[in-house]
Structures are given as structure tokens and as C-alpha cells.
TIFI-359796 format. One line per field, with one value per residue (C-alpha): residue number from 1; chain; z, y, x; residue in three letters. Coordinates in nm, 4 decimals, m for minus. Layout:
N
pos	(NUM_...);
unit	(A_...);
pz	(Z_...);
py	(Y_...);
px	(X_...);
code	(ALA_...);
REM end
This chain:
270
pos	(1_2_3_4_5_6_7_8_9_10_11_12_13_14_15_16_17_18_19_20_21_22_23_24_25_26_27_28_29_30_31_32_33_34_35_36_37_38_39_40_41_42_43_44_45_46_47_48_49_50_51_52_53_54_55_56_57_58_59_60_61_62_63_64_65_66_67_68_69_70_71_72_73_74_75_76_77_78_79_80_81_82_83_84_85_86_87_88_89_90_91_92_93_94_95_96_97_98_99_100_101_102_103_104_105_106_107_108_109_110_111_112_113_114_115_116_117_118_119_120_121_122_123_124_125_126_127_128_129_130_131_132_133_134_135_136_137_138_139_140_141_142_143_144_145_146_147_148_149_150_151_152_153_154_155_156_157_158_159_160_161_162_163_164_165_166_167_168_169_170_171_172_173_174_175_176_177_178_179_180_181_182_183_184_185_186_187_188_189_190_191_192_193_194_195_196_197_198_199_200_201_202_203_204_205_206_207_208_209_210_211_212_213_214_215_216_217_218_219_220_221_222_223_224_225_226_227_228_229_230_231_232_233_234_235_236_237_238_239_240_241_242_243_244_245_246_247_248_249_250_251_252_253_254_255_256_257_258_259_260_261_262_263_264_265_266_267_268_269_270);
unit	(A_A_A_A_A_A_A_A_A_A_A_A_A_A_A_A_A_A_A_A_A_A_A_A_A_A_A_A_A_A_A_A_A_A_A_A_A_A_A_A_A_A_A_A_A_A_A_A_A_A_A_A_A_A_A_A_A_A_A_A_A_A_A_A_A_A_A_A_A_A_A_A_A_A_A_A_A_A_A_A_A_A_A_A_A_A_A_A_A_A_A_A_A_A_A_A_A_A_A_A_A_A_A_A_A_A_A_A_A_A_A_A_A_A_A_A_A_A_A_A_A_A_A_A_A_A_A_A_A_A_A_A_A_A_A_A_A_A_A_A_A_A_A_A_A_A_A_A_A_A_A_A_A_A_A_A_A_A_A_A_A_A_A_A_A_A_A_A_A_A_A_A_A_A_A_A_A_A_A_A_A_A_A_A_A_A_A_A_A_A_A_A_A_A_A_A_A_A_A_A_A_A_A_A_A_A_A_A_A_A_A_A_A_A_A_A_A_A_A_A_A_A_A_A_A_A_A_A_A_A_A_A_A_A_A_A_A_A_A_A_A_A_A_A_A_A_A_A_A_A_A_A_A_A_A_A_A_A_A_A_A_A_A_A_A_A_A_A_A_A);
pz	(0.0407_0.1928_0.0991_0.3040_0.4071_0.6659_0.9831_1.0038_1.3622_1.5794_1.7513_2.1066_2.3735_2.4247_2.0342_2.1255_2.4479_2.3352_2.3965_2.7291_2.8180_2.7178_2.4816_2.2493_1.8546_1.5461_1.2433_0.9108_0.5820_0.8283_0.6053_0.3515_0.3942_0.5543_0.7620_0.8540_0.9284_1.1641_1.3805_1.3908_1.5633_1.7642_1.9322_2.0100_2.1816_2.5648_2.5008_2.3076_2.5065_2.2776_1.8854_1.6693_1.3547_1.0474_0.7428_0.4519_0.5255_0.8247_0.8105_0.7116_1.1186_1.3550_1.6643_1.9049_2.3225_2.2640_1.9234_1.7729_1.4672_1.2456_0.9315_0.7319_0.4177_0.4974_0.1885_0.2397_0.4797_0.6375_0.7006_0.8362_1.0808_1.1635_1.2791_1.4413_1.6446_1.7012_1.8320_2.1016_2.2875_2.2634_2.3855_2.5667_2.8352_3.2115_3.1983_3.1462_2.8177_2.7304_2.6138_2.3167_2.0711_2.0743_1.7661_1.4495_1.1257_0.8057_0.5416_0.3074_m0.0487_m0.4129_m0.7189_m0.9144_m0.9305_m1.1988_m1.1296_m1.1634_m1.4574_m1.2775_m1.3834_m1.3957_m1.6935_m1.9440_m2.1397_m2.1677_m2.3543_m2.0708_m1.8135_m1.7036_m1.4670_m1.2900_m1.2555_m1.1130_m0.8487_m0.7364_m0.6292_m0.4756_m0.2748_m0.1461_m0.1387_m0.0088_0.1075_0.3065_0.5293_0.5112_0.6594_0.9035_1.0520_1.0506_1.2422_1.4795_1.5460_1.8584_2.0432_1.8886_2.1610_2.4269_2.5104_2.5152_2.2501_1.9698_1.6122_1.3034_1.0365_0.6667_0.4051_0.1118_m0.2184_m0.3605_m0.6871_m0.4820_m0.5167_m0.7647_m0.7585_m0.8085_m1.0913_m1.3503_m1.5587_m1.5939_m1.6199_m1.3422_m1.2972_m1.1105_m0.8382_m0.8650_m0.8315_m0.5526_m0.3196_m0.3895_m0.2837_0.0385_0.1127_0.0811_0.3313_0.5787_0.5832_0.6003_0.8734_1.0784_1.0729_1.2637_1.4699_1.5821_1.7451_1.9552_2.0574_1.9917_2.1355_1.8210_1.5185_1.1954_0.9176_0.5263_0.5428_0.2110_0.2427_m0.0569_m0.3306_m0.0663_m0.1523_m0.1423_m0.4130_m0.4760_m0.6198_m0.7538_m1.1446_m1.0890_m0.9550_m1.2580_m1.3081_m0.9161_m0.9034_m0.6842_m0.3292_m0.3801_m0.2977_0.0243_0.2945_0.4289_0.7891_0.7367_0.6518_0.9390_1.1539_0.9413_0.9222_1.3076_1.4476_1.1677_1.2929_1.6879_1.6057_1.4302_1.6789_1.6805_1.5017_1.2159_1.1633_0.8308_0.6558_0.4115_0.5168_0.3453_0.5340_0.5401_0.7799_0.4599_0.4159_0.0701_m0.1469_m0.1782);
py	(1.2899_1.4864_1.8496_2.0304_2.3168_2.0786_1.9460_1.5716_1.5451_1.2490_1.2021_1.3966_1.2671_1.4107_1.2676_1.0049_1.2117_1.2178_0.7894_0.6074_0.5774_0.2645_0.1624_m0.0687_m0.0398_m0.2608_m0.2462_m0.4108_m0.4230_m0.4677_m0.5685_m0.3084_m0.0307_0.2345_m0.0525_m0.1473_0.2404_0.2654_m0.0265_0.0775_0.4613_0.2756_0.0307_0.3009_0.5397_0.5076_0.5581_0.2753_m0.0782_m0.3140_m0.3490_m0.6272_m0.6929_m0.8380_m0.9267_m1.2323_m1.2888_m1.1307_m1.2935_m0.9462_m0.7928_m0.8374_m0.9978_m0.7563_m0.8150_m0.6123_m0.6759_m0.9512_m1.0809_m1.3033_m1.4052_m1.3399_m1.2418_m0.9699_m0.9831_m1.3461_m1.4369_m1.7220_m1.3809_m1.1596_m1.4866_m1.5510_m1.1938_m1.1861_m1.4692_m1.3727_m1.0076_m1.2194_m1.4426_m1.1189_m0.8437_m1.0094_m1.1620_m1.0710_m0.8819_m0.5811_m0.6726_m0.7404_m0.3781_m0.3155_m0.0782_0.2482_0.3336_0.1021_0.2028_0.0477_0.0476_m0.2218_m0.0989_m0.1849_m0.0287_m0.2525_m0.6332_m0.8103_m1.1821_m1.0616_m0.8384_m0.5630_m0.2411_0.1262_0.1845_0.4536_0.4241_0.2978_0.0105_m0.1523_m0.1377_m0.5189_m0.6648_m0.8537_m0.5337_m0.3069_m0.6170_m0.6991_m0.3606_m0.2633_m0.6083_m0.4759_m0.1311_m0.0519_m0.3701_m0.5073_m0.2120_m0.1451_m0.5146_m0.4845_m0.1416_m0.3762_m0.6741_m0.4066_m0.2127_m0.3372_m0.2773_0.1250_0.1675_0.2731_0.6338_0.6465_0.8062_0.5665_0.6522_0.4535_0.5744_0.4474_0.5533_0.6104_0.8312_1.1725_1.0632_0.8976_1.2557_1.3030_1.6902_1.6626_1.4430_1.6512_1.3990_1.0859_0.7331_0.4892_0.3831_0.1270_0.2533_0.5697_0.4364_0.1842_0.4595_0.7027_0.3483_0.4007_0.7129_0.6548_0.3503_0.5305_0.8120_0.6314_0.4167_0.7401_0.9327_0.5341_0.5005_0.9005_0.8195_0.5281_0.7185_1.0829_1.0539_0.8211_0.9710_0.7680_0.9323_0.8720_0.9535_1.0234_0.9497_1.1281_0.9060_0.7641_0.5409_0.1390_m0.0948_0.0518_0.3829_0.2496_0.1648_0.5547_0.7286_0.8863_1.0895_1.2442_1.5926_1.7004_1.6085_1.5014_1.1729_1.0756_0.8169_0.5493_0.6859_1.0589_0.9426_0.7158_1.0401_1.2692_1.0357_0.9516_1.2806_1.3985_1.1654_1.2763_1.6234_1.6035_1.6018_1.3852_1.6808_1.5689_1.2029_1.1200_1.3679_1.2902_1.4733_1.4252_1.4158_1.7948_1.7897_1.9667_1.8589_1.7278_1.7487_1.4644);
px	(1.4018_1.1165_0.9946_1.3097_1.0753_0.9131_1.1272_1.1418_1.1577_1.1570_0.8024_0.7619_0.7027_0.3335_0.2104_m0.0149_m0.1161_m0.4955_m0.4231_m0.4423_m0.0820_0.0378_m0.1878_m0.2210_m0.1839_m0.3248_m0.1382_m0.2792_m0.0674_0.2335_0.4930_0.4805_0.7689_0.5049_0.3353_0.7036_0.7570_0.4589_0.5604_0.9136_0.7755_0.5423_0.7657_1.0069_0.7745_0.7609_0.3835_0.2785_0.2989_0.1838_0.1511_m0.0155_0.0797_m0.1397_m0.0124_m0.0034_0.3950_0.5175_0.8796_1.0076_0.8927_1.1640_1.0826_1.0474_0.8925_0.6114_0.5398_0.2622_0.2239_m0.0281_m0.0155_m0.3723_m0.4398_m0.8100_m0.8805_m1.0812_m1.2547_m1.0453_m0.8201_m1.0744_m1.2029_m0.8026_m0.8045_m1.1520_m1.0184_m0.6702_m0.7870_m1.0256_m0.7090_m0.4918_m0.7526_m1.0227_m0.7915_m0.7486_m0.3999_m0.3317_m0.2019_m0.6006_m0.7241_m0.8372_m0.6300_m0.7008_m0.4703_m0.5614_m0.3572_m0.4756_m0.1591_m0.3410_m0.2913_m0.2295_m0.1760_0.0134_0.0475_0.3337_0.1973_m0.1450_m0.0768_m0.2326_m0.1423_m0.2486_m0.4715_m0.3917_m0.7049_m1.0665_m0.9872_m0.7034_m1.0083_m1.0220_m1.3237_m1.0352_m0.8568_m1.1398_m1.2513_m0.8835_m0.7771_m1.1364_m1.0822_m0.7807_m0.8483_m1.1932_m1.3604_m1.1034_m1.0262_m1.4548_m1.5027_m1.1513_m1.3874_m1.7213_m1.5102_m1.3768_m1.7138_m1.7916_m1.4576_m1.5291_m1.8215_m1.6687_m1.6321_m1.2724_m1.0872_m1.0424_m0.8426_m0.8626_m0.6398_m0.6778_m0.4316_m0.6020_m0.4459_m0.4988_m0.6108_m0.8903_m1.0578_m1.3388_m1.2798_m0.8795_m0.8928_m0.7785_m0.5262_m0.7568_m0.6381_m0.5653_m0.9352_m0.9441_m0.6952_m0.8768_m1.1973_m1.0918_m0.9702_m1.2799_m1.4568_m1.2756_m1.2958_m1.6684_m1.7126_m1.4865_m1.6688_m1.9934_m1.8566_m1.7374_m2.1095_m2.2175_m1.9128_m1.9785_m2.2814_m2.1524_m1.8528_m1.8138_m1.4404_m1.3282_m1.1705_m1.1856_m0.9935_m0.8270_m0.4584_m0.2881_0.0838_0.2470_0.4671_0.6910_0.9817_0.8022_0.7640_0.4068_0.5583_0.8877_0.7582_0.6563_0.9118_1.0965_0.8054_0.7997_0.9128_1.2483_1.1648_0.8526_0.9635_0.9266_1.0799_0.9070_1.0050_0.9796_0.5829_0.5160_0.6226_0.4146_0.0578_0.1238_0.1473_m0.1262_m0.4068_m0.2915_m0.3288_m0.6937_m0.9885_m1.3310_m1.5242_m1.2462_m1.3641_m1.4904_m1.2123_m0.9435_m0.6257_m0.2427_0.0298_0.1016_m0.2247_m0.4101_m0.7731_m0.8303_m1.1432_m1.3845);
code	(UNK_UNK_UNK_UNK_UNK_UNK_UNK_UNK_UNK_UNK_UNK_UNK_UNK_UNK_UNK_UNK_UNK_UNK_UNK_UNK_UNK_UNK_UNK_UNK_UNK_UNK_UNK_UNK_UNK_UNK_UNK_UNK_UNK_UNK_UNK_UNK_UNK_UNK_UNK_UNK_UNK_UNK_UNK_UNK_UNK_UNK_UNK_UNK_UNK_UNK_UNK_UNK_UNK_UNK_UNK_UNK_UNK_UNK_UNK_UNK_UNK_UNK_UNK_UNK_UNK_UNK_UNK_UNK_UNK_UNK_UNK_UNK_UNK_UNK_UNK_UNK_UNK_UNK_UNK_UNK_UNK_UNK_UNK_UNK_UNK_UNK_UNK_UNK_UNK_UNK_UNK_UNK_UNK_UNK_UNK_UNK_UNK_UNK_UNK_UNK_UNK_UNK_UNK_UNK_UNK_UNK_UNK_UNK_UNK_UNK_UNK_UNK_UNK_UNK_UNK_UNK_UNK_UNK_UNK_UNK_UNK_UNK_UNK_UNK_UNK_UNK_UNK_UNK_UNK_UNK_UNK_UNK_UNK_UNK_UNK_UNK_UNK_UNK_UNK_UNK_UNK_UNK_UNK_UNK_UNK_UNK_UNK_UNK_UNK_UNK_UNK_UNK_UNK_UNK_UNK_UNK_UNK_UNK_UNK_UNK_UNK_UNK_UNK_UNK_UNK_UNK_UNK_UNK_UNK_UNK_UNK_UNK_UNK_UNK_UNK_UNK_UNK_UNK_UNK_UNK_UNK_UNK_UNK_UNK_UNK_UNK_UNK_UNK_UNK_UNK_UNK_UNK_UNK_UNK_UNK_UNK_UNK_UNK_UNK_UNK_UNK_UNK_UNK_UNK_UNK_UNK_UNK_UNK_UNK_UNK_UNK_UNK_UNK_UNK_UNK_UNK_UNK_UNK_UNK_UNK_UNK_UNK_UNK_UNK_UNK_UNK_UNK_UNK_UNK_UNK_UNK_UNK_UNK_UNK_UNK_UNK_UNK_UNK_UNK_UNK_UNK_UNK_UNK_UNK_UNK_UNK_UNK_UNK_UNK_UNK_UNK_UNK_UNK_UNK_UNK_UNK_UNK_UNK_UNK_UNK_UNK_UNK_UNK_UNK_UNK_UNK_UNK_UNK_UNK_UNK);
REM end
């Protein structure tokens, strides 16, 4: 359940009112539960018209009229091409269903990995090469090459958001319990290209907003081997935090871009 001192209200109707009405939305890491989450709020506001989905299995999306889907994997380069290409017949069109999407939502992430024997390191010694490449693949350099693919559709000066969730213990000045290195080190990764990435995008359009979203430990197989440990209500639902990061990354304005924000709104250290 969610902290009970904050409302958990459906979206209003004016959330996405910085947007052009009836945009369009890209969501990547689709078939994860927050992924899931965010396309479920999307396609039931009256503001958002369209949504694509990207992930490597998207059986789990229900077929819905103005949802589509590919299956990629971004973290190769056959993926990031399939999406490159995919983006051109669906955007670049003449209907009205051709615009580009002015909301993109990045819910790639991993922490831990059973097939791969990937897991979060306690020590020194249980750092892996494998370990430390895997999760910045997935991590930083896919969403860092998904914001490189999509660069030229930022130009316009329209407003734009990109929203990248990234995790707490991605912060160098926060780090106070140690371990996880490779997840930790991954998201500070992130937070670094993003931010990079938003200083460039800023001076092609001052109206776009590109920002690090940390979720909270919400209730998805990511958190589950951890969840013992999360405190009373700390533990968060996957649709309670689409609502939160959604109306969070409406709310913050350009001058924002380039911050790291949870999904309280709060801005967290680098």
C-alpha cells in the first residue's frame, strides 16, 4: 500500500494540460508492472490519443484501439534500428495519427537477473565484469541511445517531456549503506547521460523537460526478492506510482530538466 498521508487520486482532467491535446505517448520497458501502469493511465485519459508500446515480449499488453506495440529488445542494436524504423511508418505519416510524442516514459530497468545470475552485490569480492556491463546496458546506455535516436523529433519548440525512472541509490551523496554496485553505479550512469542530454536538448527547445523519476520500492518482480526488508507502507502499487510519476513530470517546468525528482515531487541529490 502507499504512504496513507498522500491521496491516491485518479488523474484530473487538466494533468497533461502543458501537452497538445491529444497527443501522442512512447512507452519503453512496456511490459513491466510500472510500464504496464503507465499505459493503463494513459489510455484512459480523454487527453492522450495515441500510445506506442516497446518492449522484448509484449504478449502481456492488451489490445487496445489506440494502443501500438513492437516487440524490440533496445538494448542491441537490431532493437534500437526496429524502433528507429517503427517510430518513422507510425509518426512521419500524413494523418493526424502522424505526430510525434510529446510524452516519452522510459521504464527500462534491472536489478536482478536469476538466468543470468545477476544479483545485487554485498561486497567487493561478488563485483563481476558481466555484472557491471549487463545492468549499465540496460540501465544507462539504452535509455542514453533511445534519447540520441529520438533527438531530432526533440527540436521543435513545442513542449516535449522525457521521463526516465532511475533509483535513489543512484545518488552519490545518499549512499550511506554501500553495496549494490553495479545497480548503483548503473543508475548514477544515468542520471549522468540524462542530465548531459537535457543541457543539449535545452538549447534546441527550451519548452522540453527531460527528467530522472525515482518510483519508490513498488510492488514488480524487480523489488519482490526485497520486499521483506521495506518498511510499513513503504511499499508501493504499481498504479498508485504510474499516477504519482505522471502527474510529477506534468507538474515540473522546463527550468526543471536535467533534475532527479521521486515520486513525492522531492528533488533528490546528485
Amino acid at each position: 500500500m502507499a504512504d496513507s498521508t498522500l491521496e491516491d487520486q485518479p488523474l484530473a482532467a487538466d494533468t497533461f494540460a502543458r501537452l497538445p491535446q491529444g497527443f501522442c505517448a512512447l512507452v519503453t520497458g512496456a511490459s513491466g508492472g510500472i510500464g504496464r501502469a503507465l499505459i493503463a493511465e494513459l489510455l484512459a485519459h480523454p487527453h492522450c490519443k495515441k500510445v506506442l508500446a516497446v518492449s522484448r515480449d509484449v504478449s502481456c499488453l492488451a489490445a487496445h484501439p489506440e494502443l501500438e506495440t513492437l516487440e524490440a529488445d533496445l538494448t542491441t542494436e537490431q532493437g534500437t534500428a526496429s524502433l528507429e524504423q517503427w517510430l518513422a511508418q507510425q509518426l512521419d505519416g500524413e494523418s493526424e495519427a502522424g505526430q510525434p510524442p510529446a510524452l516519452i516514459l522510459n521504464a527500462l530497468g534491472l536489478l536482478h537477473d536469476e538466468r543470468e545470475q545477476l544479483w545485487p552485490e554485498k561486497r567487493l569480492e561478488d563485483l563481476s565484469l558481466a555484472a557491471l556491463t549487463r545492468l549499465h546496458q540496460v540501465n544507462a546506455f539504452a535509455p542514453a541511445l533511445l534519447l540520441g535516436m529520438l533527438a531530432p523529433r526533440l527540436r521543435r519548440r513545442t513542449p516535449v517531456i522525457f521521463a526516465s525512472l532511475s533509483a535513489r541509490v543512484g545518488s552519490i551523496s545518499d549512499n550511506r549503506s554501500g553495496g549494490w554496485y553495479a545497480y548503483r553505479a548503473s543508475k548514477a550512469s544515468h542520471n549522468m547521460l540524462l542530465k548531459t542530454a537535457a543541457i543539449e536538448i535545452a538549447r534546441r527547445n527550451p519548452e522540453a523537460l527531460l527528467v530522472a523519476l525515482h518510483p519508490g520500492t513498488t510492488d514488480t518482480g524487480l523489488s519482490t526478492p526485497f520486499q521483506a526488508r521495506v518498511p510499513e507502507g513503504k511499499l508501493f502499487t504499481t498504479g498508485f506510482v504510474a499516477r504519482r510519476l505522471l502527474r510529477v513530470a506534468c507538474e515540473l517546468p522546463p527550468t526543471a530538466s536535467g533534475g532527479f525528482y521521486d515520486w513525492a515531487g522531492q528533488a533528490i541529490e546528485w
